[in-house]
C-alpha positions in Angstrom: -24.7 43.3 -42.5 -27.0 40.9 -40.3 -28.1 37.9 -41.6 -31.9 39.5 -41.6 -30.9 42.5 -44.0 -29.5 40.7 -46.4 -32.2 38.2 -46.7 -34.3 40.6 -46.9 -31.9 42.2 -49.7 -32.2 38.8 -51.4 -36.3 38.3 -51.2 -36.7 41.8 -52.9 -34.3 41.2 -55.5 -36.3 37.6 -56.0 -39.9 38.9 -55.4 -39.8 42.2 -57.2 -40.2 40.9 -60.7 -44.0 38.9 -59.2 -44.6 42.5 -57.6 -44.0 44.6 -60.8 -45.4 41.5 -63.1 -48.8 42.2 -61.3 -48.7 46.1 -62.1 -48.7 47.0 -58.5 -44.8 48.4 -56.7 -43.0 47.0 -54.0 -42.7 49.3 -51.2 -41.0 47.2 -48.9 -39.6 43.9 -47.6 -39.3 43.3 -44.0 -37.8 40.5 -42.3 -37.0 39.8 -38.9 -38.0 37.9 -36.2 -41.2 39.1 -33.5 -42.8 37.4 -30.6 -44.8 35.2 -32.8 -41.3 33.9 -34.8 -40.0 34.7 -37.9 -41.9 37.6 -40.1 -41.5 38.3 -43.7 -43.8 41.1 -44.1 -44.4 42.5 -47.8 -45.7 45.8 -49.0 -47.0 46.2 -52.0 -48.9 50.0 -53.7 -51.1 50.8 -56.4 -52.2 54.1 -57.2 -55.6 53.0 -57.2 -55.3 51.0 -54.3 -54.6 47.0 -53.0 -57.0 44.9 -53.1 -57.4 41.6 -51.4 -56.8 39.7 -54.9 -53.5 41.7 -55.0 -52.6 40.7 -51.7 -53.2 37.3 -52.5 -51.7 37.1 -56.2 -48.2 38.4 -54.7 -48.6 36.1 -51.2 -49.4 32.7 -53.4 -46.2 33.8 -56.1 -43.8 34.8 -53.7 -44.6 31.8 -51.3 -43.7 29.9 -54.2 -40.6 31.4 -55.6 -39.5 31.5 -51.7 -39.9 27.8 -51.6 -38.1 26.5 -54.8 -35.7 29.3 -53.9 -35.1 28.2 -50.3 -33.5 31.4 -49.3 -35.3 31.3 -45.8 -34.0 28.5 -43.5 -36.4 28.2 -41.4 -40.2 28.4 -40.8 -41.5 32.1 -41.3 -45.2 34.1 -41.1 -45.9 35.8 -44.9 -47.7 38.9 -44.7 -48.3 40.9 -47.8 -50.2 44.4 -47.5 -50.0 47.9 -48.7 -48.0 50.0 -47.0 -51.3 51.8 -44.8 -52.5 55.1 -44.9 -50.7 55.7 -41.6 -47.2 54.3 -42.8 -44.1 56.5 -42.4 -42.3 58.3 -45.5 -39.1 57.1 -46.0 -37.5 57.4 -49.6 -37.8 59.4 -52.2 -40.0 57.6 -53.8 -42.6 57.2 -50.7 -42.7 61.7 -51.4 -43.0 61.0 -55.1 -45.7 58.7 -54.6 -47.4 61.8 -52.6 -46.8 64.6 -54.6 -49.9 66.8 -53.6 -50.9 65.2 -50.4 -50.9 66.8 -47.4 -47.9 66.0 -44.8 -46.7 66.4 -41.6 -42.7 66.1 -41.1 -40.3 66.8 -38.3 -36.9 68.2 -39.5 -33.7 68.5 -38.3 -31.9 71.4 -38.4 -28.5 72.7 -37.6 -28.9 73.8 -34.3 -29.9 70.2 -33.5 -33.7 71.1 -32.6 -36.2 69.6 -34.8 -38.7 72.0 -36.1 -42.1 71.1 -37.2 -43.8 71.6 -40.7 -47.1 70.8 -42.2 -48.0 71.5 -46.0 -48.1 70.1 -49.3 -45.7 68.0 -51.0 -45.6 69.6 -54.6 -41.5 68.5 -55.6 -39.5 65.8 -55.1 -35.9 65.8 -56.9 -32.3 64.9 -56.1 -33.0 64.4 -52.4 -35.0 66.8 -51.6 -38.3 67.5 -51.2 -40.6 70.9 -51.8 -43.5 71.4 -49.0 -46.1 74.2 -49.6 -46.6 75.5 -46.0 -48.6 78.1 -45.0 -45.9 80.5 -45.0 -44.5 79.3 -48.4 -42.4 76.9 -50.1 -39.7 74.8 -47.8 -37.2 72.8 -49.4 -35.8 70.1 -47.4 -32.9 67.3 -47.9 -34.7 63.7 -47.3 -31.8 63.2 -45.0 -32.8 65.6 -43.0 -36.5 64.3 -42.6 -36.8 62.2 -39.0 -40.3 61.5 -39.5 -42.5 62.3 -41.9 -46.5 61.6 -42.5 -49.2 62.2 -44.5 -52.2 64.0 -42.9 -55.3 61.9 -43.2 -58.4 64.3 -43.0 -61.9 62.9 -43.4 -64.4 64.8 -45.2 -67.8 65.2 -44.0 
């Protein structure tokens, strides 16, 4: 395991009790290094939404758990958001978050094409997912998912 994963390992195990402490989830922790330096970038959800008080509730608690902690040895960017509309779908719990949203995913299959599917999550249990297409319910191992998305449609 690189140095960078299980940092990152140790920062959620450190920062998740702040996150959950506030009401709000932690989505993800990402650490690694960009053009700028050293990132250690923080998603955070609420079901109503992130505000920029949430933002900065988690950034100002975590900064300082990180600093009597000292976990990071050297100088880092903090960036805590939520995870964006546009963000991919990942674990199970990214689908259960979505239950009744609309998605877009790309699936593998056995014959090693990936076929294309675009419905309504409405299940999500023991790795897999249920999709309400147009043609019917799909059922489909997470594992199996490359990329999944939800569909962001803007009402007029």
């Amino acid at each position: 395991m690189a140095l960078f994963e299980q940092l990152s390992e140790e920062i959620t195990a450190l920062i998740r009790p702040v996150v959950e402490g506030a009401g709000l989830e932690l989505v993800e922790v990402q650490y690694r290094q960009e053009p700028a330096g050293w990132t250690l970038r923080i998603s955070i959800y609420k079901k109503d939404g992130i505000s920029i008080d949430d933002c900065a509730k988690v950034s100002r608690e975590a900064s300082h758990l990180l600093e009597v902690e000292d976990l990071i040895p050297h100088k880092y960017n903090l960036e805590v958001s939520s995870p964006g509309l546009d963000r991919a779908l990942k674990t199970e719990r990214d689908f259960e978050r979505n239950i009744d949203e609309k998605v877009t995913l790309i699936v593998a299959d056995q014959s090693e094409k990936n076929k294309d599917f675009v419905g309504f999550i409405k299940d999500v249990k023991h790795g897999e997912i249920t999709v309400q297409t147009e043609t019917g319910q799909e059922v489909f191992p997470i594992e199996n998912i490359v990329k999944a998305k939800l569909v962001i449609e803007f009402k007029k």
